[in-house]
ZAMARGU-4260 file (C-alpha; in steps of 0.2 Angstrom, whole numbers, plus 5000, padded with zeros to 4 digits):
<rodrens>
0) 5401/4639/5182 | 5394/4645/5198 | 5383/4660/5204 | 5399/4670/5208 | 5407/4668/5190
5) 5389/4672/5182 | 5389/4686/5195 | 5404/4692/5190 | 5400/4690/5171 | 5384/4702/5172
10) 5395/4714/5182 | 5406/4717/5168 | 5393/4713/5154 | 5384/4730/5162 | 5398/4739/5164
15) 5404/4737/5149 | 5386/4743/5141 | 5383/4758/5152 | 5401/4763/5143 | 5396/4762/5127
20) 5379/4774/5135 | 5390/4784/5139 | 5402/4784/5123 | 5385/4789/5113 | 5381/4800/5124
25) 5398/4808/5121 | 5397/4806/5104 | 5378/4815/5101 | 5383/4827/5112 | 5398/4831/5098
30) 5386/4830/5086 | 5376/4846/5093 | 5390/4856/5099 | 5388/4854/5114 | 5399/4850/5131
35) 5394/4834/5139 | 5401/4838/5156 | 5392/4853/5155 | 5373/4843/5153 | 5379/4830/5165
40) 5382/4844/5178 | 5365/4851/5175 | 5356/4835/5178 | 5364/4830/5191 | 5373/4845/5201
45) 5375/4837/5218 | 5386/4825/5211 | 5405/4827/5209 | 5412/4825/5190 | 5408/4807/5185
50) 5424/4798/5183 | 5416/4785/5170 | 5409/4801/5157 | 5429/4809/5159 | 5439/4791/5154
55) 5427/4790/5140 | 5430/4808/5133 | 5450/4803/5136 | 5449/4787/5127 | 5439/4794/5113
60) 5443/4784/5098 | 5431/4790/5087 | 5413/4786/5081 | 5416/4800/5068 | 5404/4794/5058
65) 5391/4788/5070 | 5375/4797/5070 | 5364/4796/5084 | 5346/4800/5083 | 5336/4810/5096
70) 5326/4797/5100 | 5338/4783/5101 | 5348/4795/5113 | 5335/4799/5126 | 5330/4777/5122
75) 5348/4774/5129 | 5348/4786/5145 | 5330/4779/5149 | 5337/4761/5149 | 5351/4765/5161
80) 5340/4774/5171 | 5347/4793/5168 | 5329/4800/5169 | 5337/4816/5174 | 5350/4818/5160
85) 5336/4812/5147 | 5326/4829/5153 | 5343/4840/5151 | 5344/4832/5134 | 5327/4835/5129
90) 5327/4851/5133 | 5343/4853/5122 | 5333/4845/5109 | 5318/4859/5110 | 5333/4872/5108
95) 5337/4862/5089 | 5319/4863/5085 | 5315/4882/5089
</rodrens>
């Protein structure tokens, strides 16, 4: 195998995690009743709609049952480096505990 096929494997390897980021992002937001667009847009309101969080919502295919902690959640977003988003979702997180 060379570098460009290993390349090329990380490339999808982290694309396809950063969707599934996103899918429990989707999915905690569900959980809370609230809009993920909406916290998107508020952490980060200089960007257009994110294409990647629209296709997710679209292809939802469920994860009905799939709880996702508070902690876990913000863990996630830190990871892929959406420092912003993990503030908007702590402060949704301070509205569930007041």
């Amino acid at each position: 195998m060379d570098y460009k096929d290993i390349d090329q494997q990380v490339i999808e390897k982290y694309k396809e995690d950063e969707t599934l980021m996103i899918r429990l992002f989707v999915k905690w937001c569900t959980n809370h009743q609230l809009d993920p667009h909406v916290l998107y847009q508020k952490a980060y309101p200089e960007q257009s709609a994110n294409a990647a969080l629209k296709k997710v919502i679209e292809d939802d295919d469920g994860f009905e049952e799939l709880h996702i902690d508070n902690e876990t959640m913000l863990d996630v977003l830190q990871l892929f480096g959406n420092i912003d988003l993990a503030f908007v979702v702590t402060d949704e997180m301070e509205h569930f505990r007041a």
